[in-house]
C-alpha positions in Angstrom: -84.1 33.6 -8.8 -86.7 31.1 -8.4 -87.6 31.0 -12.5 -83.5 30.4 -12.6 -83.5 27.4 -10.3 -86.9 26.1 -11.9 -85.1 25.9 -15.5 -82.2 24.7 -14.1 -84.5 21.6 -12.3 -86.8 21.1 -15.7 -83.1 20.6 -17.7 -81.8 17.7 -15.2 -84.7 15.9 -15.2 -85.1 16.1 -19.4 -81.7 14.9 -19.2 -82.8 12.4 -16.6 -85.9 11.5 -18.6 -83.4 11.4 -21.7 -81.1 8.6 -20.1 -83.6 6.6 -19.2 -85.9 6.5 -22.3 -82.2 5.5 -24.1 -81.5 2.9 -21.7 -84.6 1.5 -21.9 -84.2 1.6 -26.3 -81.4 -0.3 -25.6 -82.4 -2.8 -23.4 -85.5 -3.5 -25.7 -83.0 -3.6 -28.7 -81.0 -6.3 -26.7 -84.1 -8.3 -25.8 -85.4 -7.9 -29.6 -81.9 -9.5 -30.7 -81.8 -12.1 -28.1 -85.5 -13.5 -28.6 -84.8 -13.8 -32.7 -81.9 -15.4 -32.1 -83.4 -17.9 -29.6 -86.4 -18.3 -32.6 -84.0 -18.7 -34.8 -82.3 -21.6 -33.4 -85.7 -23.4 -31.9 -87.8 -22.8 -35.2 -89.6 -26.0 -34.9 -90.1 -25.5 -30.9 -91.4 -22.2 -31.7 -93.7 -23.2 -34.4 -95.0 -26.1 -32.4 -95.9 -23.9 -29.7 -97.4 -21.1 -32.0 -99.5 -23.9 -33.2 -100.9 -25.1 -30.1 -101.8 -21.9 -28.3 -103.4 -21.0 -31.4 -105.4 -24.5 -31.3 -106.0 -23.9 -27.6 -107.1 -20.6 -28.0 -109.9 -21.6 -30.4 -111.0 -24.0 -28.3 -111.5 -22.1 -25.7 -113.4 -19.7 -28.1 -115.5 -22.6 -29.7 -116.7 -23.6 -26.3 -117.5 -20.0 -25.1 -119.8 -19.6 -28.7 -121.3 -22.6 -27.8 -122.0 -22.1 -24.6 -123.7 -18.6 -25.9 -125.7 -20.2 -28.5 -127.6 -22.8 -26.4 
């Protein structure tokens, strides 16, 4: 009896687990479509902003290596 009820607990919650890991391919599938259509209609916002975290970035890096090197 107890083996019985144990197999019968593991299956609901692999269906469980199941319903949720497809929920949550969905919902990243949504977000996926919704942020490349948002880059796709702000392409210069989005490259301007690319470009300056990526200039920030190595600033930020230039100081720390010369703050090492001294």
């Amino acid at each position: 009896m107890k083996t019985k009820d144990i197999l019968e607990q593991t299956d609901q919650t692999a269906k469980q687990v199941k319903s949720l890991y497809n929920r949550a391919v969905e919902k990243t599938c949504e977000g996926s479509k919704a942020a490349d259509e948002l880059l796709h209609h702000h392409t210069y916002k989005t490259l301007a902003t690319g470009m300056l975290m990526g200039v920030v970035t190595g600033y930020i890096l230039a100081q720390k290596c010369r703050c090492c090197s001294r």
